[in-house]
SEZANU-437881 format. One line per 10 residues: number of its first residue (from 1); for each residue y negated, x negated, z negated of C-alpha. Coordinates in steps of 0.5 Angstrom, whole numbers, plus 500, padded with zeros to 3 digits. Each point is the difference from the previous one (the first is absolute). Layout:
N
NUM = Y:X:Z  ...
This chain:
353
1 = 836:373:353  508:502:499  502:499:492  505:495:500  505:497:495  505:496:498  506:503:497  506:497:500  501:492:499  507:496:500
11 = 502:493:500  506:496:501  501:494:494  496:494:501  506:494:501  499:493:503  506:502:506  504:506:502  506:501:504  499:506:504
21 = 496:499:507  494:498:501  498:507:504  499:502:493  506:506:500  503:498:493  494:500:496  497:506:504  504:506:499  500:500:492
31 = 493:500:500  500:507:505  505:502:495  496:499:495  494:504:503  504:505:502  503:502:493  494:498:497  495:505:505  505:506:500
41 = 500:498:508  505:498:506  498:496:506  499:506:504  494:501:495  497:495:503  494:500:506  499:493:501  502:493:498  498:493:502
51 = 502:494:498  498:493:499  505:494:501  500:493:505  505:498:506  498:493:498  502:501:493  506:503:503  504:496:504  499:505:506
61 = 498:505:505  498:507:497  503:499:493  496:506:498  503:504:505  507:499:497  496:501:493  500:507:503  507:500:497  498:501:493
71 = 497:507:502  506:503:504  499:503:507  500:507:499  496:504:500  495:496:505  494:496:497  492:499:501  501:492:499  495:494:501
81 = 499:494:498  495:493:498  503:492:501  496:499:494  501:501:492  501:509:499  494:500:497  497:501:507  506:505:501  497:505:496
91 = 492:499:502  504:503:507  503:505:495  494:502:497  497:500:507  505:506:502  500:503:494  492:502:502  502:502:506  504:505:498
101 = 505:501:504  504:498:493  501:501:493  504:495:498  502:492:502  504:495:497  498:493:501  505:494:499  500:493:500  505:495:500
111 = 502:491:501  506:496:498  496:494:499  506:496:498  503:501:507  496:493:502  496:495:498  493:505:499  494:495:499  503:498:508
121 = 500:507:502  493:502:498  498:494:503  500:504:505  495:505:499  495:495:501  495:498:506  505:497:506  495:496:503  496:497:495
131 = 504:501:494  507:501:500  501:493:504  497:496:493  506:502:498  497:503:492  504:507:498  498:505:495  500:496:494  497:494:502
141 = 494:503:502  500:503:493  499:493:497  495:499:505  497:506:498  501:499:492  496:493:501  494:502:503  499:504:494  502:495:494
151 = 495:495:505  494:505:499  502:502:493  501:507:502  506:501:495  505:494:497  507:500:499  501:502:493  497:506:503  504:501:506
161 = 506:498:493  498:506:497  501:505:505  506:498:501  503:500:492  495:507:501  505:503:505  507:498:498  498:503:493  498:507:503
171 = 506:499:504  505:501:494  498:507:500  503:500:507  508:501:501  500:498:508  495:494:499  503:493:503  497:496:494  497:502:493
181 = 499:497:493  496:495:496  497:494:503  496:495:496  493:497:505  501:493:497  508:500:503  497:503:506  495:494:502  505:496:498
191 = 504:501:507  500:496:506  497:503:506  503:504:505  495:499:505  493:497:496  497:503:496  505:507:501  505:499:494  506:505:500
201 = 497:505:495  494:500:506  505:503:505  504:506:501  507:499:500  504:502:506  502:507:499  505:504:504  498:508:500  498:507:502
211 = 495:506:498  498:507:502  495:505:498  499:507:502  493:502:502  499:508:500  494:503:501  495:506:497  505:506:497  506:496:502
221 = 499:494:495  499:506:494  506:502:501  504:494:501  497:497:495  496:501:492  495:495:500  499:497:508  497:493:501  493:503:505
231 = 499:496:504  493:499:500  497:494:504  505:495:505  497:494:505  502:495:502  497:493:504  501:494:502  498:494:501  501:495:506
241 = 505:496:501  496:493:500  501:497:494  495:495:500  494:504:502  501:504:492  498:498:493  508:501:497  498:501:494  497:507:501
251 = 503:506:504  494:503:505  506:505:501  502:503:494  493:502:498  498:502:506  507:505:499  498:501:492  493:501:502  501:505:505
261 = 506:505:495  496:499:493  493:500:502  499:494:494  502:504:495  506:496:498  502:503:493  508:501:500  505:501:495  505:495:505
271 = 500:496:506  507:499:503  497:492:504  505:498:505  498:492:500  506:495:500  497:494:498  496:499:493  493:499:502  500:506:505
281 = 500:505:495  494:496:497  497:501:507  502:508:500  496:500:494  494:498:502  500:503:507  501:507:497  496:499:494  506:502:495
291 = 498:498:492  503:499:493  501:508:500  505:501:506  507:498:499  502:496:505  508:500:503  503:504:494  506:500:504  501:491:500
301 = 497:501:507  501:496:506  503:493:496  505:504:496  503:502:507  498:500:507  504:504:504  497:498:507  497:507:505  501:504:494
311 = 497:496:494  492:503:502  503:507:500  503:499:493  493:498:497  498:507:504  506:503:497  499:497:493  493:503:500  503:507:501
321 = 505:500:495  494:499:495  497:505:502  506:505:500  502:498:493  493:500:497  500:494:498  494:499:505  493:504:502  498:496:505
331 = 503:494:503  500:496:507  505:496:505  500:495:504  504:496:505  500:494:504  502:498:506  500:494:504  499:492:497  494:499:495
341 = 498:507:499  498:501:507  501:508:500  499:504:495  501:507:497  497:504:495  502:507:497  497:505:496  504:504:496  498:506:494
351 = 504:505:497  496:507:499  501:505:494
């Protein structure tokens, strides 16, 4: 198999609104800028590129295609494109680097979730004849899923407290990040509902947002970069769409991915978890067999700023860079996609001397 890595990581600011379109233009062309100075590249240095974003999301018809503007139209470009978060992008993109009718690919993903009202939107994500008409969104779903877990005492919500006071201290380190700083638990179980038994702290804010990341393969990825990011395992796996026939507490998905790309050797450095609520990162934990000894969302994570159709590639990207500064050896990545955890993957990446 072709050796493919990461190289390259940008992201736009994690803010609450913008002002720019929802096509993702405004927060797009400074992420490229700053591959492109950062790699020594042009646009026309790329092979590929692949995009994740949503109509919905949007507002319109095709707003990836106008999304294009950020690229430029000369020279002509190799683009494709998934109506899901961009970590799926760059699983395409993976797949063409093995093919090897390129050397490099940008991946990209964007979402203004500020343009409407989310918790709607994303509703309609959800099964349209046996779900969507009962009329629960993204974060209604959560709280059900949250409470089977604290019913069967599979988790507690001090312990969902505590991953929220865990992610807005490691996001102090994080200058893009929407929300960091100190949190006091007792202060957090204090607060009122949202949508019983989810609190705010339980649940990422609304983010607008933009990522990209470059991927090159074998010698290319040497010369574009000191430390590549290797990708050595990606899988992804879903789960079905019936919410009632599945133990919400656990996800079949998630590990059957991390099974397939770590072999159950679990020991990692980081793990960059994409999970918007609370109890999810508890669920991902276990699903993938993580410890005390792996440091879990360094970057703040999902609840610190969860830019939708980009957030997932973030948690790739984040992973990287650790890789690409050193500070990591081994470390993996995960994305979510879908309400309650239905579609999941996971990502292995490694340095190499």
């Amino acid at each position: 198999m072709t050796d493919i890595a990461v190289v390259g990581f940008a992201h736009a600011p994690h803010v609450r609104e913008t002002f720019g379109t929802t096509n993702g233009v405004e927060m797009l062309v400074p992420c490229f800028q700053e591959l492109y100075d950062k790699l020594g590249i042009t646009k026309s240095d790329i092979g590929f590129w692949c995009s994740g974003s949503s109509d919905y999301l949007a507002g319109r018809a095709f707003s990836f295609i106008s999304a294009i503007d950020a690229i430029g139209a000369v020279p002509p470009i190799n683009e494709s494109h998934v109506e899901m978060d961009a970590a799926w992008a760059l699983y395409e993109a993976w797949v063409k680097l093995i093919t090897g009718e390129v050397d490099t690919a940008l991946v990209y993903g964007f979402g203004k979730s500020s343009a409407g009202t989310l918790r709607r939107t994303l509703s309609l994500q959800l099964d349209p004849y046996l779900v969507a008409p009962l009329g629960v969104d993204s974060v209604s779903l959560a709280g059900l899923q949250a409470r089977m877990g604290l019913d069967s005492g599979k988790w507690t919500d001090r312990e969902m407290a505590e991953v929220a006071v865990r992610s807005r201290a490691a996001a102090k380190n994080n200058p893009k990040a929407q929300l960091s700083g100190d949190l006091d638990i007792e202060d957090l179980l204090s607060q009122p509902y949202i949508a019983d038994p989810l609190r705010k702290h339980d649940c990422a804010p609304v983010t607008d947002g933009a990522a990209a990341i470059v991927l090159a393969s074998g010698d290319r990825a040497r010369e574009l970069c000191e430390n590549p990011a290797w990708i050595t395992g990606i899988e992804h796996r879903t789960d079905s769409p019936n919410f009632g026939s599945l133990d919400l507490t656990v996800s079949a998905s998630a590990r059957a991915a991390a099974q397939a790309v770590t072999g159950g050797d679990t020991a990692f450095d980081v793990a960059e978890l994409h999970a918007p609520f609370t109890h999810q990162e508890l669920i991902l934990r276990e699903a993938i067999g993580l410890d005390d000894s792996t440091t879990i969302n360094p970057s703040g994570g999902p609840l610190t700023g969860n830019p939708m159709f980009s957030g997932g590639l973030e948690r790739i990207g984040y992973a990287a860079q650790a890789i690409m500064d050193g500070t990591a050896g081994r470390a993996l990545a995960h994305a979510t996609s879908g309400a309650v955890l239905q579609q999941n993957l996971v990502a292995v990446l490694e340095g190499r001397n």
